[in-house]
Every structure is written in structure tokens, then in C-alpha cells.
VMD Tcl script that draws the C-alpha trace (Angstrom):
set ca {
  {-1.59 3.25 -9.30}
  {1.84 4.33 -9.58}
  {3.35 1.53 -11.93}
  {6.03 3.15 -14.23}
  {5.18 1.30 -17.34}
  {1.33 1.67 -17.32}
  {0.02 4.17 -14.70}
  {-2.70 3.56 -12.87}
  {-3.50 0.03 -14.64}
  {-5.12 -1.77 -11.99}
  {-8.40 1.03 -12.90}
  {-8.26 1.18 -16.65}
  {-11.52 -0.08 -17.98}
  {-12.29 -3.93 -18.85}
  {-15.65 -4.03 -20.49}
  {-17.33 -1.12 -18.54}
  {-15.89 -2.04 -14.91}
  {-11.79 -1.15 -13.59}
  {-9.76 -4.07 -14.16}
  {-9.43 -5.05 -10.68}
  {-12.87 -5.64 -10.36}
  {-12.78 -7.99 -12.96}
  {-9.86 -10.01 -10.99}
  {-12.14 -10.11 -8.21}
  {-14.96 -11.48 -10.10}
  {-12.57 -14.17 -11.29}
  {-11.41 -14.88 -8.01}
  {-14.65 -14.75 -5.96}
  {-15.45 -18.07 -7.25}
  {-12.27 -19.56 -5.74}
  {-13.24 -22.16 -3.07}
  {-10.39 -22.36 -1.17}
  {-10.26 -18.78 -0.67}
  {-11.74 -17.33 2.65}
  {-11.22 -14.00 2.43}
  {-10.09 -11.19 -0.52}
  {-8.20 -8.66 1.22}
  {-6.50 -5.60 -0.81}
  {-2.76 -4.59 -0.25}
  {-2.46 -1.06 -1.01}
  {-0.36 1.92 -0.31}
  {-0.88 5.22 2.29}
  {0.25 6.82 -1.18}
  {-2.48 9.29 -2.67}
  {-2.66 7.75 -5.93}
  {-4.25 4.57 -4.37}
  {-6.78 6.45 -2.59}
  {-9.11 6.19 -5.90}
  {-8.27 2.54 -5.51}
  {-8.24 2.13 -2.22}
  {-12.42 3.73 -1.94}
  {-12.94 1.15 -5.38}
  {-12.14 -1.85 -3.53}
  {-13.88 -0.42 -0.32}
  {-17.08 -0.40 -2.42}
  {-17.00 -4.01 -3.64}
  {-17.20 -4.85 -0.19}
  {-13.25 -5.88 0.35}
  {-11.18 -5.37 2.91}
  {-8.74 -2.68 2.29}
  {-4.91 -2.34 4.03}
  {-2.85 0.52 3.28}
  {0.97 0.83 4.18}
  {4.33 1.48 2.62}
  {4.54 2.06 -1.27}
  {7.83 0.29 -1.84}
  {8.05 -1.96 1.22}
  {4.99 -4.48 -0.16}
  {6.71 -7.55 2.23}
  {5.79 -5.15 4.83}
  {3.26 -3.76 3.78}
  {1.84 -7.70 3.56}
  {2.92 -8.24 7.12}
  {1.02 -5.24 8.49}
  {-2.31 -6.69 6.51}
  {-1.36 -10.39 8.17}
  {-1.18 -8.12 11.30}
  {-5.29 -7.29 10.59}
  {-6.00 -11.27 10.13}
  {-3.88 -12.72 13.31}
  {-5.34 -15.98 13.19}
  {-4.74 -16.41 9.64}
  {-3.11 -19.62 9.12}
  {-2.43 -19.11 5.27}
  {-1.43 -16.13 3.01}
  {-2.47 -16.47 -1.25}
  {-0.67 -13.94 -2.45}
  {-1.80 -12.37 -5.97}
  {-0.90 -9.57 -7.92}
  {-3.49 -7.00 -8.96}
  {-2.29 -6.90 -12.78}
  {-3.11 -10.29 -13.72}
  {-7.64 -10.05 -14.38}
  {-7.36 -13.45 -16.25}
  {-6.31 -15.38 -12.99}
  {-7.88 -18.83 -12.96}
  {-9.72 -19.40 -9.82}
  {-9.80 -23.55 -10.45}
  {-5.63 -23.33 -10.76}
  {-5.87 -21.10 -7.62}
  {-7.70 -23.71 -5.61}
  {-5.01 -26.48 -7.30}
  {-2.10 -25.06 -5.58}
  {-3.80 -24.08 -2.24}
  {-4.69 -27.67 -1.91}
  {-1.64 -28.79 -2.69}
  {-0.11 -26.23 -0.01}
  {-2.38 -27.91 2.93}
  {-1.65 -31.75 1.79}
  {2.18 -31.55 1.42}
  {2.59 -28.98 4.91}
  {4.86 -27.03 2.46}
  {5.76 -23.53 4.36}
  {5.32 -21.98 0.46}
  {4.05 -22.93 -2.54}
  {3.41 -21.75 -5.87}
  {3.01 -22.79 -9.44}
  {6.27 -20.43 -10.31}
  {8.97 -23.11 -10.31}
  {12.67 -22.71 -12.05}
  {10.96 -24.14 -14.84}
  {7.56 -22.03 -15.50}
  {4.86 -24.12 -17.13}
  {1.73 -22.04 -16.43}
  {1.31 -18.38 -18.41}
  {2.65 -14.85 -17.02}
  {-0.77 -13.77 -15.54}
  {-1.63 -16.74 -14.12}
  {0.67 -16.90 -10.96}
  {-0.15 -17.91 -7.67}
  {1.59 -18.19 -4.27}
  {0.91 -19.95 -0.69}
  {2.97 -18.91 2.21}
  {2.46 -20.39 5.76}
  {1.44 -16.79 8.05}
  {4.29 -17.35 10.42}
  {7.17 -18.12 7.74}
  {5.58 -14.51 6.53}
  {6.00 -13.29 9.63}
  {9.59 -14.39 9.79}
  {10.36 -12.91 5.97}
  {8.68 -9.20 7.71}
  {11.00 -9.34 10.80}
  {14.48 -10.49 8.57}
  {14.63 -9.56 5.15}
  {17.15 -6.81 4.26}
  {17.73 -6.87 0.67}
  {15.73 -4.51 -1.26}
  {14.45 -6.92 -4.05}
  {13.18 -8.61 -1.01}
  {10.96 -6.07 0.17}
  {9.73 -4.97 -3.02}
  {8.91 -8.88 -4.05}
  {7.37 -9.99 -0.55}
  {8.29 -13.91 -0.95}
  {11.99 -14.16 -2.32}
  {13.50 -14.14 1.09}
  {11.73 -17.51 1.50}
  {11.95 -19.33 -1.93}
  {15.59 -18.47 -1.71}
  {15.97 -20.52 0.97}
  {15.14 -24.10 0.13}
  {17.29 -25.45 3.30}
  {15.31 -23.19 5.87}
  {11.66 -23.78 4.48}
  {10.25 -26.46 2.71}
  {9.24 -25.27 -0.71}
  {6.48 -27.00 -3.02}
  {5.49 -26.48 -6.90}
  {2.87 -27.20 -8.73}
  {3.33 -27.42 -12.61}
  {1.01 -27.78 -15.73}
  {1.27 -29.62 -18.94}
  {1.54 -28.74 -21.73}
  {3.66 -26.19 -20.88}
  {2.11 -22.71 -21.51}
  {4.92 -20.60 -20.18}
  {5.32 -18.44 -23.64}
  {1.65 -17.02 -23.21}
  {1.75 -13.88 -22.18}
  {-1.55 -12.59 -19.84}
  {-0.29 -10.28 -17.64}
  {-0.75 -6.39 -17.67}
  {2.13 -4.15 -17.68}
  {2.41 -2.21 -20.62}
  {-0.40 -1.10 -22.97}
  {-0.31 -4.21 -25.51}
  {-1.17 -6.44 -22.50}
  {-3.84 -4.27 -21.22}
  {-5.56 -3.96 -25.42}
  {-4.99 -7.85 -25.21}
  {-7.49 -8.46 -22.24}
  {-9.65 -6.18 -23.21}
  {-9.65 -8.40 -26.66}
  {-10.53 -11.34 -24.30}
  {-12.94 -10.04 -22.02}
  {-14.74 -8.68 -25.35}
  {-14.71 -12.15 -27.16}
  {-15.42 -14.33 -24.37}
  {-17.11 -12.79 -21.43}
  {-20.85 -11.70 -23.03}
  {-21.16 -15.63 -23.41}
  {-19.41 -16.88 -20.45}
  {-18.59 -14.49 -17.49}
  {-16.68 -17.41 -15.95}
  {-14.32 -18.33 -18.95}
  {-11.39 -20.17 -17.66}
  {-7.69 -20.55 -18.92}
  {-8.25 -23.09 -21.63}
  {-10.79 -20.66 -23.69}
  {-8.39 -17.82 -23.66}
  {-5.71 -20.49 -24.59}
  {-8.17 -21.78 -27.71}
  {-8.73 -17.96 -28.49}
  {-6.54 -17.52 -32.27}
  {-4.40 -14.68 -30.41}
  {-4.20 -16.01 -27.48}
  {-1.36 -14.03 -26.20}
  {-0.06 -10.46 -25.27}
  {3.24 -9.31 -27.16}
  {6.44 -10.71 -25.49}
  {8.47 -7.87 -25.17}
  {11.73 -7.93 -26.10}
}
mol new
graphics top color blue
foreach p $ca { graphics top sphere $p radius 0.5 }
foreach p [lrange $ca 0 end-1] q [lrange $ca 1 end] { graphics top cylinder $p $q radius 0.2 }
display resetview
């Protein structure tokens, strides 16, 4: 709730409901998915949040504000025979729940200790990212990281290290990497509402390529 760009985003209104409860729509239809757990802070500000999420039936964690890597591990720490962590971000209510399933199979067929769909070379649009870390290589990140940008971003300390972990990628064509479907600044958030309003009374599950069809199918890049 505290982002600096757009405050309290993650419960600004998507077609009548806060717009993480329109993520977790999307994502309840995920198959590869067990279970939806929420990652919030002990701050105030998420306590609105925090009873939301309670009352779709989630599972709620709440730990350090800027620490999310540990604030991750103590969640893992709830789940300890959790094999697999899917890490997404609550700004991002046009996830695609068949792309999420793509890279968590791809995660249990290769053995990879992390995947994603984020390579050097993006293919996939900003909103649509997902990531698959083995529990214990979590673990390790929880117990070792240092650097700041580490703790605030929960997985660089792993990606960074291509000759400790084995690292996988999963990537799209054509490439859609100049869409722009994430929410962090008020042009983002007026361009999902835009897609929720055109698509959703039709076709609650729309997927990626209808909002890709859509004639502005895009947020403003900022510059």
C-alpha cells in the first residue's frame, strides 16, 4: 500500500472489486498452482489489505516492509514442505494463468533451481512476469544475501549466479516485450481499467492475446 508512485494501488478499483482481487481471479484458474498465499507487510497501511485478502479466503503472511526476500522466507517458513515457490507481484491484474502454468512446467521438467520467463532478452509484456524458485535455493538466498537490491527484489541473489544454480527461461514469440501491462503509475492503472471494461462483461477469463488484439493495447512507456 505504500508504493511511492501510486499509493495504495494494489486496492484501487477494477470494475467494482480492488485490483488484487482481480489478479486472484486470474490466477485461481492456474493449474499448476496449489496454493495463493499473500506476502504482505506488519506495516499499517497493509492492514486494509492484509483483512481484503483474508476475506477471499487466502492465506495472509505479514513481515518486513523493505526486506520482501525475507519477508518471502518467513511465508516459505508457514509452508515447510513446500517444494516450489511462484513468485508474483501484486501490480500486474492481467497475469495470464495459461503462461503461468507454461513456465511452472517447464521448472519441474528441466530440475532448474529458478525459472522465469524474464530472460536478458524479454519477450513476454511488463505485467506478465512470472518466477519459479526451488524452496531450498530460497532458503539459501534468505540466509546469504547482503546487498540491498537483493532484499528488496527477493530472487537476484540467485539469477545472478548462473555458476551456483542452474537457471532456466522460457520465452515467447513474437516478441511482445514493448507492451506495457503493469501498474505503477496512474496511466497503467486507467489502462486496465480500459481492459477490464472492454473485455471482461463478455469474457471474465480473457487471456493475453485479447488484450494484445485490443487497438490500445498498451499502457504509456514512460520515459
Amino acid at each position: 500500500m505504500t508504493s511511492t508512485r501510486l499509493p495504495g494501488k494494489v486496492m484501487a478499483q477494477v470494475l467494482g472489486e480492488p485490483m488484487i482481487g482481480r489478479q486472484v481471479e486470474r490466477l485461481r484458474r492456474a493449474r499448476a498452482i496449489d496454493e495463493i498465499m499473500v506476502a504482505t507487510s506488519t506495516d499499517g497501511s497493509d492492514d486494509p489489505l492484509a483483512a481484503y485478502c483474508a476475506s477471499l479466503g487466502l492465506a495472509v503472511f505479514r513481515g518486513p516492509l523493505d526486506d520482501v526476500l525475507g519477508r518471502f522466507c518467513g511465508a516459505l517458513a508457514e509452508r515447510p514442505k513446500a517444494a516450489t515457490v511462484v513468485r508474483l507481484t501484486a501490480d500486474c491484474p492481467l497475469a495470464d494463468w495459461t503462461l503461468i502454468d507454461q513456465v511452472i512446467g517447464r521448472h519441474l521438467e528441466t530440475g532448474s533451481d529458478y525459472t522465469s520467463n524474464t530472460p536478458p532478452t524479454r519477450t513476454y509484456p511488463h505485467g506478465l512476469d512470472v518466477e519459479i524458485v526451488r524452496a531450498e535455493v530460497l532458503r539459501e538466498a534468505g540466509r546469504e544475501a547482503r546487498a540491498p537490491y537483493e532484499r528488496e527484489h527477493v530472487t537476484p541473489f540467485i539469477y545472478r549466479r548462473p555458476e551456483r544454480y542452474r537457471i532456466g527461461y522460457v520465452s515467447g514469440e513474437p516478441s511482445l516485450a514493448h507492451l506495457r501491462w503493469t501498474v505503477d503509475l496512474p496511466s497503467d492503472l486507467a489502462f486496465v481499467r480500459e481492459v477490464y471494461e472492454t473485455l471482461y462483461p463478455a469474457d471474465p477469463a480473457f487471456g493475453a492475446a485479447a488484450i494484445a488484439a485490443l487497438p490500445r493495447n498498451s499502457a504509456e512507456i514512460p520515459k
